[in-house]
N, CA, C and O of each residue as an XYZ file, in Angstrom:
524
protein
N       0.847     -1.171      0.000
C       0.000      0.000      0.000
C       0.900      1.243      0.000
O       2.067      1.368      0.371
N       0.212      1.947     -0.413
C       1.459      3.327     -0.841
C       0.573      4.424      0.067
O      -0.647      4.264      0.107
N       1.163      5.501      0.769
C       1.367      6.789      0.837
C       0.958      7.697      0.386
O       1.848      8.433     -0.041
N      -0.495      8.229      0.183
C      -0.246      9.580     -0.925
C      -0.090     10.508      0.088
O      -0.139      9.998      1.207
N       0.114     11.916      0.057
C       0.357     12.913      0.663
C      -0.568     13.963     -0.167
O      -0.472     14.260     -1.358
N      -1.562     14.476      0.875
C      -1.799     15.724      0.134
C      -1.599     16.844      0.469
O      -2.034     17.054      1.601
N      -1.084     17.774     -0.039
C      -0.967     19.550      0.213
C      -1.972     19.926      0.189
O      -2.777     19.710     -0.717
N      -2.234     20.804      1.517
C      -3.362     21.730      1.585
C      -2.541     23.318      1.735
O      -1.346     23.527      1.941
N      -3.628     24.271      1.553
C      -3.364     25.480      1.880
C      -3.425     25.429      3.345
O      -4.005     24.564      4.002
N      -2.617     26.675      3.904
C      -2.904     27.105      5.320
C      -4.456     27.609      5.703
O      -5.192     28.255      4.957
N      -4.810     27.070      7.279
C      -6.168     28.190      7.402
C      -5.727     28.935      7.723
O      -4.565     29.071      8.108
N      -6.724     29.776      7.635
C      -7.006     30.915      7.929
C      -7.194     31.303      9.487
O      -7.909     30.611     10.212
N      -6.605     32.292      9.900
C      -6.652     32.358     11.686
C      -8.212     32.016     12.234
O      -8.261     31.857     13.454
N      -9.223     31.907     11.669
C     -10.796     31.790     12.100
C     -10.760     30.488     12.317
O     -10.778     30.015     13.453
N     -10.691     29.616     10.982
C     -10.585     28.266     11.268
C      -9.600     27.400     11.832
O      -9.734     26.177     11.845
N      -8.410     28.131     12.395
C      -7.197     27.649     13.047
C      -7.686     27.535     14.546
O      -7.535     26.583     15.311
N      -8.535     29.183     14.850
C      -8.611     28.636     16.265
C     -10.233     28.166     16.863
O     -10.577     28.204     18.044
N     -10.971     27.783     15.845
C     -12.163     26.970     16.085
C     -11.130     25.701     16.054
O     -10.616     25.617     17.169
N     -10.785     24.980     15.430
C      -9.769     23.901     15.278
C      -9.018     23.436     16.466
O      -8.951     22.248     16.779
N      -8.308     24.654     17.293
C      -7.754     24.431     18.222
C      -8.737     24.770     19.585
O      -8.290     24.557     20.712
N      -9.849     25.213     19.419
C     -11.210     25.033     20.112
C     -11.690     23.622     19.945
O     -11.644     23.164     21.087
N     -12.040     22.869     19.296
C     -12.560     21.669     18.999
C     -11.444     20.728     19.735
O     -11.836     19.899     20.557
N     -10.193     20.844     19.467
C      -9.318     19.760     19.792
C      -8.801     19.630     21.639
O      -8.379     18.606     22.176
N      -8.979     20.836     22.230
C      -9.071     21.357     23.277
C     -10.031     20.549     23.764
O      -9.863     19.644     24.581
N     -11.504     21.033     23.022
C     -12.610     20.621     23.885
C     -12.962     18.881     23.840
O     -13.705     18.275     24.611
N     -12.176     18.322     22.686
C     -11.899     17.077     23.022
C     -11.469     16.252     23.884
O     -12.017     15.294     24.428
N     -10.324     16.741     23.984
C      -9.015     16.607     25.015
C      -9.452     16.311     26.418
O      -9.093     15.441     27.212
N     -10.498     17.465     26.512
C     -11.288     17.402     28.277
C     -12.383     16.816     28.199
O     -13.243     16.607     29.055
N     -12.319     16.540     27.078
C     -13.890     15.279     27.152
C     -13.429     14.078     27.573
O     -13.922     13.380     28.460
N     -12.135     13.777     26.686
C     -11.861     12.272     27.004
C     -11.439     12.136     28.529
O     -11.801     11.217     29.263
N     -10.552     13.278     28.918
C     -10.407     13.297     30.533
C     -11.613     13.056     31.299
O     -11.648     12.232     32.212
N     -12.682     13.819     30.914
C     -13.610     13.537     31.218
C     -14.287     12.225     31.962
O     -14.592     11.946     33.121
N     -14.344     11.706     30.946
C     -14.878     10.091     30.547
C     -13.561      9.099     30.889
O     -13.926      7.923     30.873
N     -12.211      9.240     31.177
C     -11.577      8.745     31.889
C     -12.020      8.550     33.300
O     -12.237      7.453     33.815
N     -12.161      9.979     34.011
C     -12.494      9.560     35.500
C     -13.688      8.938     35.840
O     -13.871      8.223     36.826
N     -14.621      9.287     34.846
C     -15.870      8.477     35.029
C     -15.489      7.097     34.891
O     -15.807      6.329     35.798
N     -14.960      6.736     34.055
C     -14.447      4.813     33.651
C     -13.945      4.598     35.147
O     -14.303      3.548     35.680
N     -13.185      5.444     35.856
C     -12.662      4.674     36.798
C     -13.646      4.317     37.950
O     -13.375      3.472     38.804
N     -14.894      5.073     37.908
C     -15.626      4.315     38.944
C     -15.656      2.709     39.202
O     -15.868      2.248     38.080
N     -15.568      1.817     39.957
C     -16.051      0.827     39.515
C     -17.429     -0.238     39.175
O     -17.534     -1.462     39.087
N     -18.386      0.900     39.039
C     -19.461      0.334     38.340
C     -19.594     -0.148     36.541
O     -20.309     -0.948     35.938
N     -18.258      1.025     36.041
C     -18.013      0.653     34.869
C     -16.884     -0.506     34.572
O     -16.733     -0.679     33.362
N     -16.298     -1.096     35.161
C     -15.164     -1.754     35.207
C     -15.789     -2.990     34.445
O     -14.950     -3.275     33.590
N     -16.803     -3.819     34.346
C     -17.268     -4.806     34.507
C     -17.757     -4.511     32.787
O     -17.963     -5.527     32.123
N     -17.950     -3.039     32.038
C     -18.862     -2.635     31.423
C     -17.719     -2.421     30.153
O     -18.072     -2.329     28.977
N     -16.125     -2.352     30.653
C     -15.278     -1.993     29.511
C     -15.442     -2.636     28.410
O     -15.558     -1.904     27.427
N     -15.514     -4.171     28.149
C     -15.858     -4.724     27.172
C     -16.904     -4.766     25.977
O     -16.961     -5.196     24.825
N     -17.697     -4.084     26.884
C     -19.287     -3.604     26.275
C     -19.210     -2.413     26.697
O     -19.512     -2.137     27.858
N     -18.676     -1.254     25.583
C     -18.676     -0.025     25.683
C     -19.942      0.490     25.313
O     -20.633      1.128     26.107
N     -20.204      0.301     24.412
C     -21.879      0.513     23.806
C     -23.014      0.685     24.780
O     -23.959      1.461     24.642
N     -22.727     -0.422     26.129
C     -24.436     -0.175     26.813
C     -23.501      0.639     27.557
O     -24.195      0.257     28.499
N     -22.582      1.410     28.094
C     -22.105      2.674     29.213
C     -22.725      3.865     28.089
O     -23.633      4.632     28.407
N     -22.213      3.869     27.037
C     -22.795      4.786     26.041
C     -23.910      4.629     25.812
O     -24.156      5.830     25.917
N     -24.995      4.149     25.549
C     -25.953      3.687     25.914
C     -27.342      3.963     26.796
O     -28.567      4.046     26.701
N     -26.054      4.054     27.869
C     -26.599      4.373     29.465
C     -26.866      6.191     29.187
O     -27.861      6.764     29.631
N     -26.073      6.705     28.600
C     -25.888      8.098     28.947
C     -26.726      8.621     27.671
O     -27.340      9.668     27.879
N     -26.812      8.229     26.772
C     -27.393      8.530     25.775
C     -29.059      8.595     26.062
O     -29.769      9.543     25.728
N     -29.512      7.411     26.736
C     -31.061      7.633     27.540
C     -31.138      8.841     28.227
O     -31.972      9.728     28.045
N     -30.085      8.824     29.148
C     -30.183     10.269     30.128
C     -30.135     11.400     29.522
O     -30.352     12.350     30.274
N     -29.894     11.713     28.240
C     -29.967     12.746     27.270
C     -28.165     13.489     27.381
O     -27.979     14.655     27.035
N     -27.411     12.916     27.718
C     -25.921     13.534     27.827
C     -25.845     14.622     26.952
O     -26.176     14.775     25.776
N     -25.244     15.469     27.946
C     -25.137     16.882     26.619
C     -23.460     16.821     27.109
O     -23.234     16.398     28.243
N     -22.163     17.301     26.127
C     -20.679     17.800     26.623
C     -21.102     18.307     27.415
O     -22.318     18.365     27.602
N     -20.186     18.871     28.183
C     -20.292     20.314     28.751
C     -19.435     21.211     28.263
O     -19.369     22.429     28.427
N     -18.567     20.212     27.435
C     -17.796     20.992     26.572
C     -17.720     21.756     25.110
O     -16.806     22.295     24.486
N     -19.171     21.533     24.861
C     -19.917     22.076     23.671
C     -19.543     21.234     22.663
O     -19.572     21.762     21.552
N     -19.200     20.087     22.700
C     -18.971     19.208     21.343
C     -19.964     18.452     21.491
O     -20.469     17.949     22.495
N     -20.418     18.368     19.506
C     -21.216     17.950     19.090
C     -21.449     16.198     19.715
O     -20.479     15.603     20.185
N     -22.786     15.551     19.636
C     -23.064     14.160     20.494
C     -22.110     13.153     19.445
O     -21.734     12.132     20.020
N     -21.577     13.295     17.744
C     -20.686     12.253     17.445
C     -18.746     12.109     18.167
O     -17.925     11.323     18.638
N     -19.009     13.749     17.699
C     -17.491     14.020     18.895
C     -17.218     13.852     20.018
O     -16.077     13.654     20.436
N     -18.771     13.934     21.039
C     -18.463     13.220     22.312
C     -18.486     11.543     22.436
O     -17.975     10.859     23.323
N     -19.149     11.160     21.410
C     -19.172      9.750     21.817
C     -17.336      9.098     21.094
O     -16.711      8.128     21.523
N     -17.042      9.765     20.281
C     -15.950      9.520     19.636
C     -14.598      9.806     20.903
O     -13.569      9.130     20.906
N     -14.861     10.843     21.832
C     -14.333     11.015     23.078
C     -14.400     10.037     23.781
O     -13.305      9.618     24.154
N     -15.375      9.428     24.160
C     -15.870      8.274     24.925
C     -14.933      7.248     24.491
O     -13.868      6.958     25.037
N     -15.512      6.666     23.319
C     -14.822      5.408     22.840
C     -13.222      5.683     22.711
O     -12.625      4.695     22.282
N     -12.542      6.613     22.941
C     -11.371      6.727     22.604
C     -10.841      6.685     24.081
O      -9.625      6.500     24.138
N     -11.611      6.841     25.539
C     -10.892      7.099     26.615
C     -11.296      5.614     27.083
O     -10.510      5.182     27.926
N     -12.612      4.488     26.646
C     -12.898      3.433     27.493
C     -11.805      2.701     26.618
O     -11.354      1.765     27.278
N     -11.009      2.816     24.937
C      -9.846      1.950     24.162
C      -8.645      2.040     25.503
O      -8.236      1.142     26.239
N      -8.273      3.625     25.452
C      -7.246      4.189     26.813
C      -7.163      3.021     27.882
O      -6.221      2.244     28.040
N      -8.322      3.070     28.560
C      -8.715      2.960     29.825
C      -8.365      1.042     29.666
O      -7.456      0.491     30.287
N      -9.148      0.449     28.882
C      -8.921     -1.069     28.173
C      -7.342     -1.269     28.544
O      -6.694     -2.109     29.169
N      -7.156     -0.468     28.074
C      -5.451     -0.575     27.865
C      -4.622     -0.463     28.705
O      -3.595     -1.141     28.710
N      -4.918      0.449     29.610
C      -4.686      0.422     30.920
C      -4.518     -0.827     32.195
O      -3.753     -1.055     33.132
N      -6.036     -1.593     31.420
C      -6.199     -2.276     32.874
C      -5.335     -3.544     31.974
O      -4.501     -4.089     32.697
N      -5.368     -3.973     30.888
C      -4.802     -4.929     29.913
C      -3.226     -4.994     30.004
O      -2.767     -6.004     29.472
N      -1.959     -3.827     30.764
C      -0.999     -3.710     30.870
C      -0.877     -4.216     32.484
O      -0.156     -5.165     32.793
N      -1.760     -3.380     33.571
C      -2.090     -4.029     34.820
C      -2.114     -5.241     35.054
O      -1.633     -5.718     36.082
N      -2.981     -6.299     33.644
C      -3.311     -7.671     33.891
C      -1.790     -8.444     33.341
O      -1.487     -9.549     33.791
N      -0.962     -7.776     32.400
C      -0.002     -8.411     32.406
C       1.103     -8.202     33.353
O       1.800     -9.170     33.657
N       1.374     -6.870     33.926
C       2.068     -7.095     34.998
C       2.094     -7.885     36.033
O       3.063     -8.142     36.748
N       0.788     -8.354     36.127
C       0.425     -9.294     37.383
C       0.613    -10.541     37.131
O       0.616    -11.297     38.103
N       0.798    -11.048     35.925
C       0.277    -12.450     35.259
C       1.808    -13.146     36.698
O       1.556    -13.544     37.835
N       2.985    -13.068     36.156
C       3.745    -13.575     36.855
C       4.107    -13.285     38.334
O       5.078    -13.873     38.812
N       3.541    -12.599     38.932
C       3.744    -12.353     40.437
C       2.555    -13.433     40.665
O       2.599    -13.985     41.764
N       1.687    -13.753     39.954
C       0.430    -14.719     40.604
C       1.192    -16.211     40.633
O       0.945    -17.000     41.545
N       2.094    -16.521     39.612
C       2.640    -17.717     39.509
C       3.767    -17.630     40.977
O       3.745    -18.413     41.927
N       4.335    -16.907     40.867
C       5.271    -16.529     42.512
C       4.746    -16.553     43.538
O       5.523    -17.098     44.322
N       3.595    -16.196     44.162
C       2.807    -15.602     44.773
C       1.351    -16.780     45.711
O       0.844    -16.929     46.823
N       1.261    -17.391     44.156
C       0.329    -18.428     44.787
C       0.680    -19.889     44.541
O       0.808    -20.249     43.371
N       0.862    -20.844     45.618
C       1.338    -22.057     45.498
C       0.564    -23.333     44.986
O       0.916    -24.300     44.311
N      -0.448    -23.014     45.481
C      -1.417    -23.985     45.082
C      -2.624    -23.933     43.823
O      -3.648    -23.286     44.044
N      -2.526    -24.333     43.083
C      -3.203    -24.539     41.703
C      -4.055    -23.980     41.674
O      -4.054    -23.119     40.794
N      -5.327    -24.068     42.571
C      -6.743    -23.903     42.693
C      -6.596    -22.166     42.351
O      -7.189    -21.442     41.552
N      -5.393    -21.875     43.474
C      -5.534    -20.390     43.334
C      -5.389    -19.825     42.600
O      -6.130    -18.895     42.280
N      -4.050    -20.268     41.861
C      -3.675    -19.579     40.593
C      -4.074    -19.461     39.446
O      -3.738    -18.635     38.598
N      -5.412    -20.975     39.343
C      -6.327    -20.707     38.259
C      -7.641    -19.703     38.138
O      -8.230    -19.236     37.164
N      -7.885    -19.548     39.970
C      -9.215    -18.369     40.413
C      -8.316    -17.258     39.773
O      -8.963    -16.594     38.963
N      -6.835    -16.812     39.918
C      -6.405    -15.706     39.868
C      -6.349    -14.961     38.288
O      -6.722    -13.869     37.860
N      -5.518    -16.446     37.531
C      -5.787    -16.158     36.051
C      -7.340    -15.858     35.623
O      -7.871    -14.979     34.945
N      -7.721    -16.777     36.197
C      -9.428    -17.020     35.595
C     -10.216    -15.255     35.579
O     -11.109    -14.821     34.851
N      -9.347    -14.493     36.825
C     -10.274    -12.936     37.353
C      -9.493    -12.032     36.324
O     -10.223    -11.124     35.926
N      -8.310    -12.007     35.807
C      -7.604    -11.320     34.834
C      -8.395    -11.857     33.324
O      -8.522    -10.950     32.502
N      -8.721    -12.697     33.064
C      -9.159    -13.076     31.424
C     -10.182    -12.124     31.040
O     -10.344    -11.892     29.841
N     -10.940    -11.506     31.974
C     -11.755    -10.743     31.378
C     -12.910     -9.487     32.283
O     -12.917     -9.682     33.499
N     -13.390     -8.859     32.030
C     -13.527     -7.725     33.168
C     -14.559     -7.729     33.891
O     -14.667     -6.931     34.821
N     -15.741     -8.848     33.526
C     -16.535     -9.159     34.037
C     -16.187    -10.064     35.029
O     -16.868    -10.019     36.054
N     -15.069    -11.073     34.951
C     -14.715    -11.803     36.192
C     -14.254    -11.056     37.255
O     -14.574    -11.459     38.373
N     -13.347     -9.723     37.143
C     -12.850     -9.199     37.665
C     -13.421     -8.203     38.274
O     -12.740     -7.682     39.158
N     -14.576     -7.724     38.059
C     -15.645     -7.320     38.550
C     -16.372     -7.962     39.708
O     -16.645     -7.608     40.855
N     -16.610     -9.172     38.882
C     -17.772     -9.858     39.964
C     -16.744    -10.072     41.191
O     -17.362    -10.180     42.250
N     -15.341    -10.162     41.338
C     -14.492    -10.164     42.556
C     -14.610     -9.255     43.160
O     -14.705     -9.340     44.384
N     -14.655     -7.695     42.310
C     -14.362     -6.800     43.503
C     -15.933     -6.640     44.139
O     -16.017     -5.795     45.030
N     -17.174     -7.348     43.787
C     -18.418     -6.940     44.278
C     -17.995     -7.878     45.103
O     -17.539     -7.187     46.014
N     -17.816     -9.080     45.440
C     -17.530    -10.084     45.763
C     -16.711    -10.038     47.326
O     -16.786    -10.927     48.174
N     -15.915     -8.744     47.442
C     -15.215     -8.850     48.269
C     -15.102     -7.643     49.242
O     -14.627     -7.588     50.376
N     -15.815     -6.471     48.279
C     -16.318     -5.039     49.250
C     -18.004     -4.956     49.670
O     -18.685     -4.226     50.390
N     -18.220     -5.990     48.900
C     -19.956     -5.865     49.289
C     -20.733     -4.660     48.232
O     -21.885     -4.318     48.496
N     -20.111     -4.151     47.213
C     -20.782     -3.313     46.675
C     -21.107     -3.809     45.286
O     -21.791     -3.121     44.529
């Protein structure tokens, strides 16, 4: 597959700083929707981004950052990929401290078994704070 490159003209200072308005107001969307992911009611929900989006979309979600509802959801899905990724680097750091860590089989398969996916890992932490 090849490369094309295209040349554009420069904008114009109007559309430079709507541009750098838009990308701004992105920026704090996805922050946004980061700290919300970290609740852990969504933890369980990363895999199925659609019903969290979903969820908010019933409630009528407006930005607050004045971007349009495709740019915020495009915010969204770009901070729960982030956020995925996050906990997906977490689950490999851990993979081998569980083999160190736990001696007996049973455990180390409950332990792998709660890393494979976010719904297992979920139902642990309800599992173990009561919430």
């Amino acid at each position: 597959m090849r490369t094309i490159k295209r040349h554009t003209l420069h904008l114009n200072t109007l559309k430079l700083q709507s541009l750098k308005k838009l990308c701004l107001a992105y920026s704090k969307e996805k922050q946004l929707w980061l700290n919300r992911l970290k609740k852990w009611k969504y933890q369980a929900l990363l895999g199925q981004a659609r019903a969290i989006r979903d969820e908010f979309v019933k409630k009528k979600y407006r930005s607050s950052y004045g971007l349009q509802a495709r740019h915020w959801k495009l915010a969204f899905q770009d901070a729960v990929e982030t956020w995925g990724k996050y906990w997906q680097s977490v689950f490999v750091a851990i993979r081998p401290r569980i083999y160190q860590k736990y001696t007996n089989e049973t455990e180390r398969r409950y332990a792998y078994w709660l890393l494979k996916g976010y719904s297992q890992f979920r139902s642990f932490q309800v599992k173990r704070t009561g919430t």
